[in-house]
N, C-alpha and C positions, 0 to 999 in steps of 0.2 A: 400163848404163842404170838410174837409178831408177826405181823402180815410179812408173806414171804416175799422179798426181793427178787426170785425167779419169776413173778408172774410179769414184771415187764416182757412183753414181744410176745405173751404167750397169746394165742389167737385162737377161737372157740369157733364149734360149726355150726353154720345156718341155723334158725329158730326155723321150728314148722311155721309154714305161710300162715300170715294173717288177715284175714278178709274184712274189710273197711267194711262196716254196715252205715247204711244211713239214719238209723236211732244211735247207734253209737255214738256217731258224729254228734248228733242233735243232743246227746245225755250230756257228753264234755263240754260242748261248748256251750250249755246252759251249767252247767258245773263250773264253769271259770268264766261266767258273765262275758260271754262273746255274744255281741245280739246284732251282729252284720247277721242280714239274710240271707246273704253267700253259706252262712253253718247251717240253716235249719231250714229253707226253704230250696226245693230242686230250680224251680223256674227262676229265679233270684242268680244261682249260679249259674245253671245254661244260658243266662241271659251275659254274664261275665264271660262265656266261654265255657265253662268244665262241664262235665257229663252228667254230676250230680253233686249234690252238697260239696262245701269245701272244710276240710276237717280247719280247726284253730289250730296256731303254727306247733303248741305244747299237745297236740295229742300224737307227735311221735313218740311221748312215755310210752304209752301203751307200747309199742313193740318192744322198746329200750328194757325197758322191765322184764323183757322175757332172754335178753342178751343178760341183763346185768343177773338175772338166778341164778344164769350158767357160773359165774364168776362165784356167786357166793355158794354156789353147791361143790366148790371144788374140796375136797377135804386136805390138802396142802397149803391152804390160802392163807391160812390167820385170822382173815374175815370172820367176825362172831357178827350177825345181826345186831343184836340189841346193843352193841356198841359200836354202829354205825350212824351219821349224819350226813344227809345229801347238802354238800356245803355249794355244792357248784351246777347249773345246768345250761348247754347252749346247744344250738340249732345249726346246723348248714345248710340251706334247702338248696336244690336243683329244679323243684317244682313242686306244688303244694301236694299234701294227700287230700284227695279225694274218694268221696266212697266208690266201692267196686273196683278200689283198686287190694293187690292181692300181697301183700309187704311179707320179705323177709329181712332180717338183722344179723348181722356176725359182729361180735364184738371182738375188740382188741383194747389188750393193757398196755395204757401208750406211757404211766411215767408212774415211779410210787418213791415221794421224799417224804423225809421225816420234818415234823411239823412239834414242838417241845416233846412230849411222849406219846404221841399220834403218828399216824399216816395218812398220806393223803396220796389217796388210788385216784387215777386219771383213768378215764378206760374212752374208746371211741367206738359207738354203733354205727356202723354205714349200713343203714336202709335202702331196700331196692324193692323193685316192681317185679311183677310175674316175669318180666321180658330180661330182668338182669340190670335193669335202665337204674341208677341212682336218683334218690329220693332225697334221700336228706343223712346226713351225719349227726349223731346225736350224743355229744361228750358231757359225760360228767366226771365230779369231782368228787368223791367221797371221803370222810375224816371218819378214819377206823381209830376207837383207842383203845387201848390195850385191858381197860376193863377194870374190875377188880381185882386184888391182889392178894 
């Protein structure tokens, strides 16, 4: 089945909140060689200004990843896992994550064109804070293809 065309505009609800931890921070951003003391050390950040550690700009995947399930659990989508590639990722920040802060995600499917016998799903996650306050948008680009035949 190809990926459906109707999922353009279609728009998913809230992921349960996700509580920033301060190892978490500290797992990712030695997991992607960030070694500013801002990621792993608290006094380093409150010294910058923030409450506690400052996540690296790529640990808004983690929420993203629980926006983008939704999309691939839909069973009208087309979407088969094992014939997806994450071909695209970008960041919009409003303010960095920090830990102890409390993220939720709603994703939206912002475009899907055909690419030779492919698709390329665009979807956009706006991230927010316990308070509603935005965080960051977090768009990717996925190349679905159609698999074996």
């Amino acid at each position: 089945m190809p990926v459906n065309p109707d999922l353009v505009g279609r728009d998913f609800p809230p992921t349960s909140p996700y509580l920033v931890g301060r190892e978490k921070v500290r797992e990712f951003a030695r997991a992607v060689f960030a070694d500013d003391p801002q990621h792993t050390d608290p006094a380093a950040a409150q010294a910058l200004g923030y409450a506690d550690v400052v996540a690296p700009p790529t640990f808004a995947i983690v929420v993203q990843e629980q926006t983008l399930q939704q999309l691939l659990a839909q069973p009208d989508s087309g979407i088969v896992l094992q014939n997806v590639l994450h071909a695209e990722q970008r960041f919009a920040y409003t303010r960095p994550i920090v830990a102890g802060d409390e993220l939720t995600g709603r994703l939206a499917v912002t475009g899907i064109r055909a690419l030779g016998g492919n698709a390329m799903v665009t979807s956009e996650s706006v991230i927010t804070d316990a308070s509603g306050a935005h965080v960051v948008t977090a768009t990717s680009v996925l190349v679905v293809g159609e698999g074996e035949k």
